[in-house]
NUDO-825145 format. One record per residue: residue number from 1; residue in three letters; x negated, y, z negated of N, C-alpha, C, O in turn. Coordinates in steps of 0.05 Angstrom, whole numbers, plus 32768, in hexadecimal, padded with zeros to 4 digits. Atoms other than C-alpha are relative to their C-alpha. Layout:
[NUM, 'ALA', [X, Y, Z], [X, Y, Z], [X, Y, Z], [X, Y, Z]]
...
***
This chain:
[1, 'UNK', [7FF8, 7FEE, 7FEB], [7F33, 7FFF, 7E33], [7FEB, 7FFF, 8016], [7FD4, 8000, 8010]]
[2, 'UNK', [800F, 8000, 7FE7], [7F16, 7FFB, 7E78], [8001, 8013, 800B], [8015, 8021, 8007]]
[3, 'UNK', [8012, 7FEA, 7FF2], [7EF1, 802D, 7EA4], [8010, 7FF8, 801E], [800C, 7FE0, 8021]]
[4, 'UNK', [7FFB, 8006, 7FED], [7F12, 8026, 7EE7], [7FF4, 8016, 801A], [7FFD, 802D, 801C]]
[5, 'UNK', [8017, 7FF2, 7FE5], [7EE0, 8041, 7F29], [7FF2, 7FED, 8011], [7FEE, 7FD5, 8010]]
[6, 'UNK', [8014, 8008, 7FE7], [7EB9, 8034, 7F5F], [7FEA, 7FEB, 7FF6], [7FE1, 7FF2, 7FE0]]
[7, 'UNK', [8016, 8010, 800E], [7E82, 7FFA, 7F52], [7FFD, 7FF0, 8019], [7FEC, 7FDF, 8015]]
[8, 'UNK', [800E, 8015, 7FEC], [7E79, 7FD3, 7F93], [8008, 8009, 801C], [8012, 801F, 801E]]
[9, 'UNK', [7FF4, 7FFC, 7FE6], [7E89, 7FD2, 7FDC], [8019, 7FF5, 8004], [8018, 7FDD, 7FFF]]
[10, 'UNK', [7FE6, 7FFD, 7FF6], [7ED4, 7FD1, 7FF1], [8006, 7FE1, 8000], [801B, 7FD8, 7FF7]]
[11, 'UNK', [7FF9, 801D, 7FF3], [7ECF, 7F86, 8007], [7FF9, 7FEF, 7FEB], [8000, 7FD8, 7FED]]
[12, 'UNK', [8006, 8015, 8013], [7EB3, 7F6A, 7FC6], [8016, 8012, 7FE3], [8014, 800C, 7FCB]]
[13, 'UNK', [7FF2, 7FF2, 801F], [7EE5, 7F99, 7F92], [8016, 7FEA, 7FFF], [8021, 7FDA, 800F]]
[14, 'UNK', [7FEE, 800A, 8009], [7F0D, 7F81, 7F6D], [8028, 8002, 7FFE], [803A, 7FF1, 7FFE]]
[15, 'UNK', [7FE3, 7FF6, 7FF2], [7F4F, 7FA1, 7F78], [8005, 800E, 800E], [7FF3, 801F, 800D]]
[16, 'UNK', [8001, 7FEF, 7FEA], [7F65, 7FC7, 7FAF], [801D, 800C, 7FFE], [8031, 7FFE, 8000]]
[17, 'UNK', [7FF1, 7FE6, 800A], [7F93, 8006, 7FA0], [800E, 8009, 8026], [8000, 801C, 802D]]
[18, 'UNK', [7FF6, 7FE9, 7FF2], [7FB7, 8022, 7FE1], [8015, 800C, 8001], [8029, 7FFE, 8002]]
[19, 'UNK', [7FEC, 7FE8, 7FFE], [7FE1, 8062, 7FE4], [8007, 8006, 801E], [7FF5, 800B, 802E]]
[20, 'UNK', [7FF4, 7FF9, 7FDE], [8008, 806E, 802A], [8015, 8019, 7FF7], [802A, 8018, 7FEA]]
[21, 'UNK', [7FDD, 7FED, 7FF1], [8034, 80AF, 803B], [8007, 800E, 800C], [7FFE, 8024, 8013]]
[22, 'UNK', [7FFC, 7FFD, 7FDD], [8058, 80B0, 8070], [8017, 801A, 7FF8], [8020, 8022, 7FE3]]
[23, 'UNK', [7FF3, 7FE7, 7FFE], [8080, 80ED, 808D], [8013, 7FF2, 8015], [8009, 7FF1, 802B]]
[24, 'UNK', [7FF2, 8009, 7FF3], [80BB, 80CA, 80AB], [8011, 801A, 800C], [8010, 8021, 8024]]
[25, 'UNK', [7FF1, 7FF1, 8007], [80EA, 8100, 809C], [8023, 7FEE, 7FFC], [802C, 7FDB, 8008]]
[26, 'UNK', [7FE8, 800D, 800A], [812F, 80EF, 8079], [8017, 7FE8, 8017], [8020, 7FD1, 8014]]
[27, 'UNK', [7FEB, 8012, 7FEC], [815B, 80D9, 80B8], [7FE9, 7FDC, 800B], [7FF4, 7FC6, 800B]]
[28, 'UNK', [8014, 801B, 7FFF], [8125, 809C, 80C6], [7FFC, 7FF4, 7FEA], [7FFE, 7FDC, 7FEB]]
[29, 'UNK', [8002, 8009, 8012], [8119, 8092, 8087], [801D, 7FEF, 7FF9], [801A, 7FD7, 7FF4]]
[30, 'UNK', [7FE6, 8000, 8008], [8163, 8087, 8077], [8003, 7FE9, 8012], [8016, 7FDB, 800A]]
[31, 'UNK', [7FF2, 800D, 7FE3], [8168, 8057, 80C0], [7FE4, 7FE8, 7FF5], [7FED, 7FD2, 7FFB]]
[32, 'UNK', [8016, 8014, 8002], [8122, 802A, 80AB], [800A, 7FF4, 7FEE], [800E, 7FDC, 7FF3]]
[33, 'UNK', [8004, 8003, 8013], [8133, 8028, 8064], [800C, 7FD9, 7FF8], [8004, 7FD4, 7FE1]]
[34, 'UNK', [7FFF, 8014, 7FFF], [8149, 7FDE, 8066], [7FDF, 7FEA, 8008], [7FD7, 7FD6, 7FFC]]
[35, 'UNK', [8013, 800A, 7FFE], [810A, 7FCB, 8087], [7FE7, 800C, 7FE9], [7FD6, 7FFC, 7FE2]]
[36, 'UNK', [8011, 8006, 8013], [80DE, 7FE8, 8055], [8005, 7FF4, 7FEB], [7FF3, 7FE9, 7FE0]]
[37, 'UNK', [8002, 8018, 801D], [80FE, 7FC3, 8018], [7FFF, 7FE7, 8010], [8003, 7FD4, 8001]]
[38, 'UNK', [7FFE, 801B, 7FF7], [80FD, 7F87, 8049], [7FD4, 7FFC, 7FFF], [7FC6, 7FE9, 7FF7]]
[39, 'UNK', [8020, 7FFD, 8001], [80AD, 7F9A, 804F], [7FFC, 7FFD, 7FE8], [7FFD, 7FE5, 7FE4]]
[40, 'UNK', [8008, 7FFE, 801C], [809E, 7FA2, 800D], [800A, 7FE5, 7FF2], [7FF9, 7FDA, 7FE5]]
[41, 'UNK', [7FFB, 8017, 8008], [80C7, 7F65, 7FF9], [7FEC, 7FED, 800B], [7FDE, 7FE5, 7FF9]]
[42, 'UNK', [8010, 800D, 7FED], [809C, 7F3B, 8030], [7FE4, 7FF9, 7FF0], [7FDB, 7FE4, 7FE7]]
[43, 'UNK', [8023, 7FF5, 8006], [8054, 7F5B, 801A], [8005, 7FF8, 7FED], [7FF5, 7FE6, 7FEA]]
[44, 'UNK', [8005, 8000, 801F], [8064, 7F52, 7FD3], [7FFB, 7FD6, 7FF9], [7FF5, 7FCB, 7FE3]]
[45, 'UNK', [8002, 8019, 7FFE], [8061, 7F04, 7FE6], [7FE8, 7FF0, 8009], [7FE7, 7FD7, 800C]]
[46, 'UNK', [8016, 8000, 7FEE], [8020, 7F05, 8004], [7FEA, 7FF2, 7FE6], [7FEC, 7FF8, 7FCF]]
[47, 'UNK', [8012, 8006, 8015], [7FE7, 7EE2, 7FDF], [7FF3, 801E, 7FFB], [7FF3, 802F, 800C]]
[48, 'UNK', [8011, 7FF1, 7FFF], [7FBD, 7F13, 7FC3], [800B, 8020, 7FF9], [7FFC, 8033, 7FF4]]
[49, 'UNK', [7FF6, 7FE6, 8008], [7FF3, 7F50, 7FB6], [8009, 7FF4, 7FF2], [8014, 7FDF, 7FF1]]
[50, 'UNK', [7FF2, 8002, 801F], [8002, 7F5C, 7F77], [8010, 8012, 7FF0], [8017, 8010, 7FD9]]
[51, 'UNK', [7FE8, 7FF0, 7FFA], [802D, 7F92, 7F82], [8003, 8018, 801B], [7FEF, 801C, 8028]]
[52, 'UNK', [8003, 7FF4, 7FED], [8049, 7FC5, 7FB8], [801C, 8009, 7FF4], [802C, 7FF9, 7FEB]]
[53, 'UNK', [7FE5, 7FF2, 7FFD], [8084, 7FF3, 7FB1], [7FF8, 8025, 800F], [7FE4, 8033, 8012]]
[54, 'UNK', [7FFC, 7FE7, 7FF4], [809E, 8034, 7FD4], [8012, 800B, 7FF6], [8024, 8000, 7FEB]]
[55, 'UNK', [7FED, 7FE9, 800C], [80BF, 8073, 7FC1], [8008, 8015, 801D], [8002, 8014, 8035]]
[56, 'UNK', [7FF4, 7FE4, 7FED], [80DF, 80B2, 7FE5], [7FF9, 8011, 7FE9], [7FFF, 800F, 7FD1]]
[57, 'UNK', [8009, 7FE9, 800E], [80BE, 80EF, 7FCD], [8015, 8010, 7FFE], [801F, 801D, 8011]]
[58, 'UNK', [7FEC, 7FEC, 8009], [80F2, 8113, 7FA0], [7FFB, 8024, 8004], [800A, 8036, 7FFE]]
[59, 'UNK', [8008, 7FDB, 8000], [80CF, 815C, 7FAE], [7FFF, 7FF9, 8023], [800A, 800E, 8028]]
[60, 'UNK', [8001, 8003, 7FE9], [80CB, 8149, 7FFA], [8014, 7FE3, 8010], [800A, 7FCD, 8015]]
[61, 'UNK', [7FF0, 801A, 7FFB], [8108, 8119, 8013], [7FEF, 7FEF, 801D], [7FF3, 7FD7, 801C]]
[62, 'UNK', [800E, 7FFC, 7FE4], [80DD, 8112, 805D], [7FE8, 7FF5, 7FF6], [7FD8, 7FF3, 800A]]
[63, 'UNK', [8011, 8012, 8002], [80AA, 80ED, 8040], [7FFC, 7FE1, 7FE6], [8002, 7FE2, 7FCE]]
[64, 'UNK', [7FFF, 801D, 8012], [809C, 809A, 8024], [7FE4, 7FFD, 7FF7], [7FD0, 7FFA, 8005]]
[65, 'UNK', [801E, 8008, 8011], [8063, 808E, 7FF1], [8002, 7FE3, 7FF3], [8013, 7FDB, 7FE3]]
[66, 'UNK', [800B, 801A, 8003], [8047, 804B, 7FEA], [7FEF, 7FFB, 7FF2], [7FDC, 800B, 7FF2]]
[67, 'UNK', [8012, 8009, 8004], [8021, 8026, 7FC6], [7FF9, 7FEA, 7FF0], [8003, 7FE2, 7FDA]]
[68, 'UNK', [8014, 8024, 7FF9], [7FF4, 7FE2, 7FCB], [7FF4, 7FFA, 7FED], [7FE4, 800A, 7FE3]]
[69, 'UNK', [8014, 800B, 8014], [7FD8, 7FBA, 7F99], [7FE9, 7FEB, 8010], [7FF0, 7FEC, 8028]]
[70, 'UNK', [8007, 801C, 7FF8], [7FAA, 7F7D, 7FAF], [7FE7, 7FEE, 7FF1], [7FD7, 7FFA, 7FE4]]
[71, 'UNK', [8012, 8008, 8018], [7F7F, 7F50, 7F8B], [7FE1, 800D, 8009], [7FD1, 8019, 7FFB]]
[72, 'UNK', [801D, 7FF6, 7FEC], [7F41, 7F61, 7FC1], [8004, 800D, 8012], [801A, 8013, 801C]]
[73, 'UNK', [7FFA, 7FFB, 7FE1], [7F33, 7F78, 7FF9], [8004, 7FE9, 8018], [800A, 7FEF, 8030]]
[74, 'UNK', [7FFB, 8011, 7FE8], [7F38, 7F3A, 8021], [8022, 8000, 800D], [802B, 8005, 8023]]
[75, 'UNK', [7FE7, 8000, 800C], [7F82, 7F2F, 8003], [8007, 8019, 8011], [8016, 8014, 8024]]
[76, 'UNK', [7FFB, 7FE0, 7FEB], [7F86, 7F82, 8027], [8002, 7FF5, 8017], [8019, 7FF3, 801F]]
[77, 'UNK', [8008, 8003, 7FE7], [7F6E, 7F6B, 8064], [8018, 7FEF, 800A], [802C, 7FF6, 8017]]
[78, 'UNK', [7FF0, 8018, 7FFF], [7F90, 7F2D, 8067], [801E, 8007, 8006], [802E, 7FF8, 8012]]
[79, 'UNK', [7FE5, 7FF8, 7FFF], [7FCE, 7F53, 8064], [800F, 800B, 801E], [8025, 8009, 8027]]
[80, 'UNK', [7FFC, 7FFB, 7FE3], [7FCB, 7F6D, 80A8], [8000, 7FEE, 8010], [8004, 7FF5, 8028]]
[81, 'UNK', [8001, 801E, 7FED], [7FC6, 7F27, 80C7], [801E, 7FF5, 7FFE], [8028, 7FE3, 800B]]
[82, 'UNK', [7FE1, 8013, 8001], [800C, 7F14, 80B3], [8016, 8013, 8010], [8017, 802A, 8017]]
[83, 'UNK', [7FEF, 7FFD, 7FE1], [8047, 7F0F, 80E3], [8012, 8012, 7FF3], [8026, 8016, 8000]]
[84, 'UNK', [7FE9, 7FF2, 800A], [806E, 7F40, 80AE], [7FEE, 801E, 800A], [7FFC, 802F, 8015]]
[85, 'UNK', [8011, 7FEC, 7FFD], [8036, 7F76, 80B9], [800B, 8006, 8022], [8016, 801B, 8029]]
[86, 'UNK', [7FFE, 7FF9, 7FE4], [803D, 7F6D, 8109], [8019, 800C, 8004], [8017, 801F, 8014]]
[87, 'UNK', [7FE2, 7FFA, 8000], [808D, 7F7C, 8102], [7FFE, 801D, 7FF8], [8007, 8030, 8005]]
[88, 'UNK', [7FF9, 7FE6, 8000], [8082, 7FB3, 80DC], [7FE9, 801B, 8009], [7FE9, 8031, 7FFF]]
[89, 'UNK', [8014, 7FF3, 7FEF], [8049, 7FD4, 8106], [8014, 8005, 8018], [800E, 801A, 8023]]
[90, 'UNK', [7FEC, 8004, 7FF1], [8089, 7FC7, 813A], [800F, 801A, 7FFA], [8012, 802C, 800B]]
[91, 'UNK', [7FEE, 7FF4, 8000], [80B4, 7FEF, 8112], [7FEB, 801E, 7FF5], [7FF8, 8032, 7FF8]]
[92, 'UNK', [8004, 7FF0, 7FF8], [8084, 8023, 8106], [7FF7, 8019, 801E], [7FF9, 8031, 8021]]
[93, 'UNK', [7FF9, 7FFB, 7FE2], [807A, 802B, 814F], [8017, 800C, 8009], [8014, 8022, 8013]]
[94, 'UNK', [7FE6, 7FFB, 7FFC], [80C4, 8033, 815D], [8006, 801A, 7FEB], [801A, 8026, 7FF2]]
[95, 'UNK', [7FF8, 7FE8, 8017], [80C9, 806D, 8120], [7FE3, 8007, 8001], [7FDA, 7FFC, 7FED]]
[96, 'UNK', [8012, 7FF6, 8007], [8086, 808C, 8128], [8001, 8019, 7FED], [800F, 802D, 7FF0]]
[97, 'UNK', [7FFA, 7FEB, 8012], [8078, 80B6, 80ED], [7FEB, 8016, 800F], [7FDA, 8012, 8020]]
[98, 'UNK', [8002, 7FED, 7FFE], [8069, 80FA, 80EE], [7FE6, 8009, 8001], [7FD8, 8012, 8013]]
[99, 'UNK', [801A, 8008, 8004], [8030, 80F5, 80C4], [7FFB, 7FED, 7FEB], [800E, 7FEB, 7FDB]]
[100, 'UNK', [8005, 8012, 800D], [800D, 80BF, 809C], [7FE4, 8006, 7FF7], [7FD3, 8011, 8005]]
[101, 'UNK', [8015, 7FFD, 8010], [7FD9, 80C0, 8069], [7FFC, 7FE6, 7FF2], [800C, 7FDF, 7FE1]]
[102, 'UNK', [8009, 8017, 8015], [7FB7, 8081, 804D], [7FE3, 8001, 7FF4], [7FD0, 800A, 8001]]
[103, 'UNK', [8020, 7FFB, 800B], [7F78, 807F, 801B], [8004, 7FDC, 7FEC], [8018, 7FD2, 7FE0]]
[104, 'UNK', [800F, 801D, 8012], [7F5B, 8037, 7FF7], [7FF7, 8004, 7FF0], [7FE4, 8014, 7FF2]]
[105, 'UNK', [8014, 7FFF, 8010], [7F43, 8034, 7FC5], [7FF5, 7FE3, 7FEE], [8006, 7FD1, 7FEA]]
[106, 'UNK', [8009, 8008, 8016], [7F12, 800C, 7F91], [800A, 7FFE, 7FE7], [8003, 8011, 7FD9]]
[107, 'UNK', [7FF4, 7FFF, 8015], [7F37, 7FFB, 7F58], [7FF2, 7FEC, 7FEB], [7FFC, 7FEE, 7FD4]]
[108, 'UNK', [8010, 8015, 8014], [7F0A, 7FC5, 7F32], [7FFE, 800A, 7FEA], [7FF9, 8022, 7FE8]]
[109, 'UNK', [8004, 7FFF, 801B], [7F07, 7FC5, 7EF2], [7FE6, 8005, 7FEF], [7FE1, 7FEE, 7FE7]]
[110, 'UNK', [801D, 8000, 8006], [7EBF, 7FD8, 7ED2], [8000, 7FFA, 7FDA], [8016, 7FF7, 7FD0]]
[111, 'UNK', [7FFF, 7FFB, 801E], [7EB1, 7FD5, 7E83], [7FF4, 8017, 7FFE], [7FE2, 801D, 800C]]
[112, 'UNK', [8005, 7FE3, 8005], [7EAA, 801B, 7E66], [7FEF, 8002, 7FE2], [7FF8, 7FF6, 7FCE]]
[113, 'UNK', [8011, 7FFB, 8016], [7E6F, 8031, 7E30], [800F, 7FFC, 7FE1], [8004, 7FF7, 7FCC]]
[114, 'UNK', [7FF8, 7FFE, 801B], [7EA6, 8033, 7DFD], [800E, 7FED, 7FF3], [8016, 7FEF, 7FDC]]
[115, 'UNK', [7FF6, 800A, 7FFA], [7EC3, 7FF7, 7E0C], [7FF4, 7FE8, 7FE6], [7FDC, 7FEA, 7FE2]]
[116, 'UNK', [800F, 8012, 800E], [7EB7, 7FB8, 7DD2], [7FF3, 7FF7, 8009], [7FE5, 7FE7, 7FFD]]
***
């Protein structure tokens, strides 16, 4: 069993965790919703992700929770350079959300004291 925490700087970890969620509210959400499974299909093709899916918060219909796998942080980065990223920076422009919350995190894998 592995210990999973903080152990390096962002740019040398090992996996990179992000959570996004947005406050579209239902009528946008409902009018995008093609382009985010087209996003998510896209991203999920990307070297370096190794998963990404989105939900609609069943206790709040008005907001989309996300979230990013990637092998690193470069693989992160990297992700914003592609021409699927620019499109949908496009289409959040055009649907500006409400509000948005994103956090990164460190996900590397450490070995733990109890660990063989």
């Amino acid at each position: 069993m592995g210990y999973f925490g903080v152990r390096e700087f962002p740019w040398k970890a090992e996996m990179i965790v992000v959570t996004v969620k947005v406050d579209w509210g239902q009528e946008t959400i409902q009018e995008i919703l093609p382009e985010l499974k087209k996003h998510v299909e896209i991203t999920l093709q990307e070297p370096g992700c190794d998963d990404f899916l989105f939900a609609v918060d069943v206790n709040n219909p008005d907001i989309v929770v996300a979230t990013e796998v990637y092998k690193d942080y470069p693989a992160h980065e990297d992700h914003f350079k592609t021409a699927q990223w620019g499109h949908f920076s496009g289409i959040m422009e055009k649907y500006p959300p409400r509000s948005i919350d994103v956090k990164t995190y460190d996900a590397s894998e450490t070995r733990h004291a109890l660990d063989d």
